[in-house]
Each structure stands twice: as structure tokens, then as C-alpha cells.
C-alpha positions as CSV (number, residue, x, y, z in Angstrom):
1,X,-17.4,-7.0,-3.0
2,X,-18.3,-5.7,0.6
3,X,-15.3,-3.7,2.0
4,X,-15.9,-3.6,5.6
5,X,-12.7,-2.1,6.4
6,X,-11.5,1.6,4.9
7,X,-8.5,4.3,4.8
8,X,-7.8,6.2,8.0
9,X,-8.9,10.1,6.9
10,X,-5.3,11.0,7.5
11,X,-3.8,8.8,5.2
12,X,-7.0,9.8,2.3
13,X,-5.5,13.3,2.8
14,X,-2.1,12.8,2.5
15,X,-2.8,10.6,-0.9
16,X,-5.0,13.1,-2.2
17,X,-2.3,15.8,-1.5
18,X,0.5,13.8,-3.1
19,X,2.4,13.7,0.0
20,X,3.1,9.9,0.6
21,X,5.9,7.6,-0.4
22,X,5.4,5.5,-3.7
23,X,5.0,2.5,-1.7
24,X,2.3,3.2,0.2
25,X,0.7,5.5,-2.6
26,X,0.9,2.0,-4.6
27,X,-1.9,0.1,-2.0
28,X,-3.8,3.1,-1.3
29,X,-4.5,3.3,-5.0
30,X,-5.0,-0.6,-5.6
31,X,-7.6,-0.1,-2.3
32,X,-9.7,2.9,-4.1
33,X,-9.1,0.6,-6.9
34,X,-12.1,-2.0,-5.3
35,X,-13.5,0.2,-3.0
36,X,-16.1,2.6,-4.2
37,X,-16.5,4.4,-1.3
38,X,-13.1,5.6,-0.4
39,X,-12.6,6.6,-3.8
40,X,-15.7,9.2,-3.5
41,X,-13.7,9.8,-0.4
42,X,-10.6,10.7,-2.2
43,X,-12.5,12.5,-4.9
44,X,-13.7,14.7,-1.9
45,X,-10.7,15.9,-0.6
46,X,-9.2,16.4,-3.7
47,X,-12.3,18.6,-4.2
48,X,-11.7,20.6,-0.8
49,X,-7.6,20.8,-1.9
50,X,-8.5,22.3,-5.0
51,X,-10.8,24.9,-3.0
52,X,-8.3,25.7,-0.7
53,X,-5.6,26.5,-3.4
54,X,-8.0,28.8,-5.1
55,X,-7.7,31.2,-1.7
56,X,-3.9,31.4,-1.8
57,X,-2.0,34.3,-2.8
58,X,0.6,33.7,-5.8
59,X,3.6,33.7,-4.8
60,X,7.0,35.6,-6.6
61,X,8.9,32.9,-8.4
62,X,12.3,33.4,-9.7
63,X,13.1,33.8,-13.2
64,X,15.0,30.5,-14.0
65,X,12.0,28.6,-12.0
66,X,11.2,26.2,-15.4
67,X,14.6,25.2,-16.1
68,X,15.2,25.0,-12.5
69,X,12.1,22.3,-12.8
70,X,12.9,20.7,-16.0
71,X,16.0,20.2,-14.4
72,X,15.1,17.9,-11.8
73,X,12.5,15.8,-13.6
74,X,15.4,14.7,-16.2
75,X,17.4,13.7,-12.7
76,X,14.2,11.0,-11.8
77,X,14.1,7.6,-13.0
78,X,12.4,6.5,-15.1
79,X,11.0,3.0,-13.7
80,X,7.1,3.3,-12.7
81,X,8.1,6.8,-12.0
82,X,5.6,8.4,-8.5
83,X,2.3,7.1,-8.4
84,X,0.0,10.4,-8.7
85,X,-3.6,10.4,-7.3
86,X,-4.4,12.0,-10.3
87,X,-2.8,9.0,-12.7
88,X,-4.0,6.2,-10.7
89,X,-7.5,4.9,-12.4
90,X,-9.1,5.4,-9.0
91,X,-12.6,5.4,-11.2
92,X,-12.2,1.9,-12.4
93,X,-13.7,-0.6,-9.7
94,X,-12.4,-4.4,-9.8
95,X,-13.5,-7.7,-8.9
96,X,-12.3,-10.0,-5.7
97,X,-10.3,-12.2,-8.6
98,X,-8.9,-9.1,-10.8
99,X,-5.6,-7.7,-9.6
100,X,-5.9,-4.0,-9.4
101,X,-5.3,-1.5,-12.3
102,X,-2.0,0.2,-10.8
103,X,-0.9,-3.1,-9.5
104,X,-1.0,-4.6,-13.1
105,X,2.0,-2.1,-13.8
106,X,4.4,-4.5,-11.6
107,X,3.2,-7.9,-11.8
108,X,0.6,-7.6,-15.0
109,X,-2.9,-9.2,-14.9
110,X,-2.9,-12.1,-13.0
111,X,-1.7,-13.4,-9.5
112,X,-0.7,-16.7,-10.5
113,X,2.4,-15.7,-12.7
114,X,3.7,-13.9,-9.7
115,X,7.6,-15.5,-8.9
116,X,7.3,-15.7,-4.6
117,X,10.2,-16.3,-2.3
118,X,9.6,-18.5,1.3
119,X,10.2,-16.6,4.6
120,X,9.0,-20.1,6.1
121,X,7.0,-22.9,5.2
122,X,4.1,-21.8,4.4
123,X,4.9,-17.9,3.9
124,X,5.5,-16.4,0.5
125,X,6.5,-12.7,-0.2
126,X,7.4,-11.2,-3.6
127,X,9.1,-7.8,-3.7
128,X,8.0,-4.4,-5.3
129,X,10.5,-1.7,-6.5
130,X,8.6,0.7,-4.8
131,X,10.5,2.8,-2.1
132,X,9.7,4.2,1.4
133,X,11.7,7.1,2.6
134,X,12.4,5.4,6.0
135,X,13.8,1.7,4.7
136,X,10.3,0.4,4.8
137,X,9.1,-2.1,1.7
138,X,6.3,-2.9,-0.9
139,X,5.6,-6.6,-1.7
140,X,2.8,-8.9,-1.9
141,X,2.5,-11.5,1.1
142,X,1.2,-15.2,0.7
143,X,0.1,-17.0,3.5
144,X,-1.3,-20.7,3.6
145,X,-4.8,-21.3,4.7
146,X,-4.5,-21.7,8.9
147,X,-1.1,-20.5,8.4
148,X,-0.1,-16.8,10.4
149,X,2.5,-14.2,10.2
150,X,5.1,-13.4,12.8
151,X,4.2,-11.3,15.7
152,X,4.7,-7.7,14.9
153,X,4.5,-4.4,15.7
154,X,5.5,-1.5,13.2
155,X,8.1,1.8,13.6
156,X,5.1,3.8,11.6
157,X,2.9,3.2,9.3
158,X,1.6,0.0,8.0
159,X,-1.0,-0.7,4.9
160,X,-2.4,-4.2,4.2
161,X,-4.7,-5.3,1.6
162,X,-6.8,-8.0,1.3
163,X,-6.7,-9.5,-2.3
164,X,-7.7,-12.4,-2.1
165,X,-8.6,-15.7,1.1
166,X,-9.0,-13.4,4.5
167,X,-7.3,-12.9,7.9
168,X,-8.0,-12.4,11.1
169,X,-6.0,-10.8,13.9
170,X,-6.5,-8.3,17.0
171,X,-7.7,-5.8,15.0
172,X,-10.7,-7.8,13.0
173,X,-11.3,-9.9,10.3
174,X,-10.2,-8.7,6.8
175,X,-11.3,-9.8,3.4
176,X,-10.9,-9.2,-0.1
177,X,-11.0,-5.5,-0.9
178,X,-10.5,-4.7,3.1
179,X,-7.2,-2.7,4.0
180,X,-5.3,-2.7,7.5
181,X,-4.2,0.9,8.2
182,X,-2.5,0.6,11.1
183,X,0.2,3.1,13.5
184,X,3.0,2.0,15.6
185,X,0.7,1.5,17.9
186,X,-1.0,-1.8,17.2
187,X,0.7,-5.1,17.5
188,X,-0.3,-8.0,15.6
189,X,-0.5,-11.3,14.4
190,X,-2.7,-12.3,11.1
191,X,-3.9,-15.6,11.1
192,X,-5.5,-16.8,7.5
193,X,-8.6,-18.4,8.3
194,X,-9.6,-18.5,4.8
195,X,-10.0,-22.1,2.2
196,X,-8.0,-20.6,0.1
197,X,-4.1,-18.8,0.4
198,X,-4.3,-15.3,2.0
199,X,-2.6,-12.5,-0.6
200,X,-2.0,-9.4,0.5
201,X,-0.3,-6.1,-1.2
202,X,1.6,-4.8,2.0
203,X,3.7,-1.4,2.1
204,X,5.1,-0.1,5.3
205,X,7.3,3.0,6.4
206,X,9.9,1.5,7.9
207,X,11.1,-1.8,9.2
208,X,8.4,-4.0,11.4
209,X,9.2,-5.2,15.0
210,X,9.5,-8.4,15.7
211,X,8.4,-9.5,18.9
212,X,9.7,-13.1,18.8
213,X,13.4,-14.6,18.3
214,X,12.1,-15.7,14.7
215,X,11.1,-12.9,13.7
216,X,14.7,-11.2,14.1
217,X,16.2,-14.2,12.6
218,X,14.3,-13.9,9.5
219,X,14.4,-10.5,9.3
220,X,17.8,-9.8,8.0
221,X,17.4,-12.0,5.4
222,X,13.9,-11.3,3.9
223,X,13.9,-7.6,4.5
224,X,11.4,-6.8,6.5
């Protein structure tokens, strides 16, 4: 597999620091997942973390801190509880045709079982439960060879990864093991220019912008 296209630095740092949503800690992991050089990446940030902890002071904690603690884990729930960079089998690589390790948790070991919904002809999503503080969304995206996706721009963060087929759009072209990490301020289209259909793991931090009348129809009903 030859990933041409790699995690912004920023968002390396703020997985390797535990400080992202589950959603987007869910494609960040499947991306170190096939990419063998952001996960030496990761693995050197955590490094540099773990360095910079040493030099704090300890700080005075109060004397009901554990129960305090134990407290709040029994308040989470339970289903596919956060998705730690330390949990995430960020050592095992995969092929272009294996689904990632962490993604196997939510859809199991192969694509084609995978139940998808149409946004419209020709465009398939399939929802995640995985959250993002701002209303954004975690799902995989199917799109038919020649086929694109509405016109967009994003309110935040967006993360796109190439599974399998490819894409083109104003940024480059991306293939399997490539990921988009993109800002609010890039506007896109992806086109599939692939034989084959174009499946992507997408999460995102909040609702995308839709540039055309479409696009806001659709939006409503599919979530977006």
C-alpha cells in the first residue's frame, strides 16, 4: 500500500494526547491502522508526551479523588466505550482489502456485510455510533465509480479515509490507505474515479455545508 496522503501534525498530537472526540479518534486509528509511517509518527509524540509529563510537578489531590473517579467511569456507557491511542492496535498494519482492526469492532471483518442507506442514486452511507461533541457524525460513505459527492465545505474538522476504489477532488487524488484531513477552510467535491465503488470511513465535527440546493434538501434527512 503506498499512502501518499498523511495526518495533519495537529491532529497526530491531539490523538496521541487523548484529546479528540470518538469519532474522529475512530479514523485516525483505522488510518495508523494501514499507514506505517504515521503510526511511528504517533509513537513519537506519545514519546515526547510521556517526556514532558516526567518534568511536571505533582500536584495536591483531594482525599476522596478515587471514589470521586470510580464514580464517573460507572456513569459511562458501556457501548465501544472511548477509543484510546493506547488500545487502538496502532502496530498492526493491514492490507488495501482488510477492514481495519478498530473498525472491525462496529461493522466486523468484512465490507460486504455492511447494511448502507441511499442519499441518492448512486450514494450509500452507513452510520457509526460514534459521537462528535459539536453534532458532527461517523459513517462509512459509498460512492459509485464516476459517481461524486455534493459540494461541501465543513464548520471544522473533516477526516476521510480511503478504504477502498479512489477519489479525486481540489485537494488531490486519494487512494486506499490515504486520509483527507481537512479545516473549514477547504471546499470540496470528491469525484470517484476508480473501477471499482469508492468506500470511505468519514468522521467530522460538526455538520458539513452544503453549497448547492441538494445538498440542504438532503441534509435533514441523512444527517449530515
Amino acid at each position: 500500500m503506498n499512502v501518499k496522503h498523511h495526518l495533519d501534525e495537529a491532529t497526530l498530537v491531539s490523538y496521541a494526547a487523548g484529546s479528540m472526540s470518538q469519532a474522529m479518534a475512530l479514523v485516525v486509528a483505522c488510518h495508523i491502522a494501514m499507514c506505517p509511517k504515521c503510526r511511528e509518527r504517533v509513537k513519537d509524540s506519545e514519546a515526547i508526551g510521556g517526556m514532558l509529563l516526567e518534568g511536571l510537578q505533582p500536584a495536591a489531590i483531594k482525599g476522596d479523588a478515587l471514589d470521586s473517579v470510580l464514580a464517573a467511569l460507572d456513569d459511562e456507557p458501556s457501548v465501544n466505550a472511548a477509543i484510546a491511542p493506547t488500545e487502538i492496535h496502532r502496530d498492526r498494519a493491514v492490507s488495501a482489502r482488510s477492514v481495519p482492526a478498530p473498525l472491525q469492532d462496529y461493522i466486523g471483518g468484512s465490507l460486504d456485510t455492511v447494511e448502507w442507506r441511499t442519499i441518492v442514486p448512486g450514494v450509500y452511507y452507513h452510520d457509526l455510533p460514534c459521537k462528535s461533541e459539536r453534532g458532527g457524525v461517523s459513517r462509512l460513505l459509498r460512492i459509485a465509480p464516476g459517481k461524486a459527492m455534493l459540494p461541501h465545505s465543513h464548520d471544522g474538522n473533516e477526516l476521510t479515509l480511503i478504504l477502498q476504489g479512489s477519489f479525486s477532488d481540489e485537494v488531490g487524488r486519494f487512494t486506499a490507505g490515504d486520509i483527507a484531513d481537512l479545516d473549514g477552510d477547504i471546499e470540496h467535491q470528491p469525484l470517484v474515479d476508480s473501477e471499482v465503488d469508492c468506500i470511505c470511513l468519514i468522521a467530522t465535527e460538526a455538520p458539513l455545508k452544503f453549497s448547492t440546493l441538494l445538498g440542504k434538501i438532503v441534509q435533514p434527512i441523512t444527517g449530515f
